[in-house]
C-alpha positions in Angstrom: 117.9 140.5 253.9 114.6 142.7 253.7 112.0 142.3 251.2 113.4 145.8 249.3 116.7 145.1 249.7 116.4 141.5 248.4 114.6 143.3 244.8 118.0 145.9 245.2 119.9 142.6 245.6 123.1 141.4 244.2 121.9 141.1 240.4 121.8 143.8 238.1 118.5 146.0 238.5 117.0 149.3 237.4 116.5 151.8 239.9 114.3 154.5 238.8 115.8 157.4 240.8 116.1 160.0 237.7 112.5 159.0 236.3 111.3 159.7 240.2 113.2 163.3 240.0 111.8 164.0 236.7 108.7 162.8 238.1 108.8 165.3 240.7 110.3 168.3 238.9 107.4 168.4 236.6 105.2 168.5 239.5 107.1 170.9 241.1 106.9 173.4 238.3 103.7 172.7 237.3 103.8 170.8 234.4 102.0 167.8 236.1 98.7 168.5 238.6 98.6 167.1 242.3 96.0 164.8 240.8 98.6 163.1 238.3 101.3 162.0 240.8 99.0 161.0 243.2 96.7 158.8 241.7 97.7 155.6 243.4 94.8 152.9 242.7 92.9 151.5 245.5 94.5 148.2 245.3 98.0 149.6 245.9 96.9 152.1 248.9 95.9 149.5 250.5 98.4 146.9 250.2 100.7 149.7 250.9 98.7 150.4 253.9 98.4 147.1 255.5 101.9 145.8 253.7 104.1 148.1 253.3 107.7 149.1 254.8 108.4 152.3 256.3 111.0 153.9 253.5 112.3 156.1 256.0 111.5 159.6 254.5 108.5 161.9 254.2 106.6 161.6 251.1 107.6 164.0 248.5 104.8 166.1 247.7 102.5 166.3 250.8 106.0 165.8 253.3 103.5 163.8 255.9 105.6 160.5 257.0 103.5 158.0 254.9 105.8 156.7 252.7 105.9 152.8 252.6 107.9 150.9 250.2 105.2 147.8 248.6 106.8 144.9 246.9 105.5 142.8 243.9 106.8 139.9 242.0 105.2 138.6 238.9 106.4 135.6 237.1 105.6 131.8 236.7 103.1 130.1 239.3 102.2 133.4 240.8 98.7 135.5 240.1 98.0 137.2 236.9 97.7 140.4 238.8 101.7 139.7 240.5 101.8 138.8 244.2 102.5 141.3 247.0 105.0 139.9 249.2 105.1 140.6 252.4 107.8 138.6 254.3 111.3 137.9 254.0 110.8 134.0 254.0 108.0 134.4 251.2 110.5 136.6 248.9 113.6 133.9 250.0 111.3 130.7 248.5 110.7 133.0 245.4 114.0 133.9 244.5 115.0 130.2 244.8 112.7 129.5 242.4 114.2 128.0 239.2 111.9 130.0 237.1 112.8 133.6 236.5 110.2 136.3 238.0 110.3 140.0 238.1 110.5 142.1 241.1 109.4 145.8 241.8 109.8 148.4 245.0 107.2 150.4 244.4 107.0 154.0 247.0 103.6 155.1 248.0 102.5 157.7 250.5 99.7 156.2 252.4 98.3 159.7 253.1 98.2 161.7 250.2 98.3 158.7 247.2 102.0 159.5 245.6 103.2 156.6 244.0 106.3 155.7 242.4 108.1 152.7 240.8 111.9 153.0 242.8 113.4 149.8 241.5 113.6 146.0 239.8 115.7 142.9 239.2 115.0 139.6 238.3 114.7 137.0 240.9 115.1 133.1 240.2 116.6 131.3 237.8 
């Protein structure tokens, strides 16, 4: 199982498909600048840069094929600031964790800084 499909996974989730499409529609007819949905913070460009998946479609608003897919868990005995897990072993030993941690997919073009949270689920427990 990859790291995206493991935060998918079997459990119930939130996938944040509509939000993303309302994201985008606003955009689209101008209700929300370039500057506002693609304001991805240093820290995520470059995780998504050096860690992230290919998500297999252009990016949204600047169509250039730089869209990753970045995953994070935060929970018990991990950083403040979450971890960004980059391996399918590392999100495996977290997931088989008794403790209960949160995981996110988050989508972020590497090019033009469009980010977006795609889905969560609980992991553990």
């Amino acid at each position: 199982m990859g790291l995206t499909e493991a935060v998918a996974g079997n459990s119930a989730g939130v996938d944040y498909r509509l939000a993303r499409e309302a994201t985008l529609q606003a955009w689209r007819g101008g209700e929300l600048a370039t500057e506002q949905v693609c304001d991805a913070q240093r820290e995520l460009r470059r995780n998504a840069e050096f860690c992230g998946i290919d998500a297999g479609a252009p990016c949204p608003v600047c169509e250039r094929d730089r869209l990753v897919e970045v995953t994070y868990v935060f929970g018990p005995r991990l950083p403040r600031h979450g971890r960004c897990v980059t391996s399918d072993k590392e999100m495996a030993r977290i997931d088989a964790r008794k403790s209960v941690s949160q995981g996110y997919v988050v989508e972020v073009c590497t090019e033009c800084g469009w980010n977006h949270l795609t889905r969560s689920r609980s992991l553990g427990g």
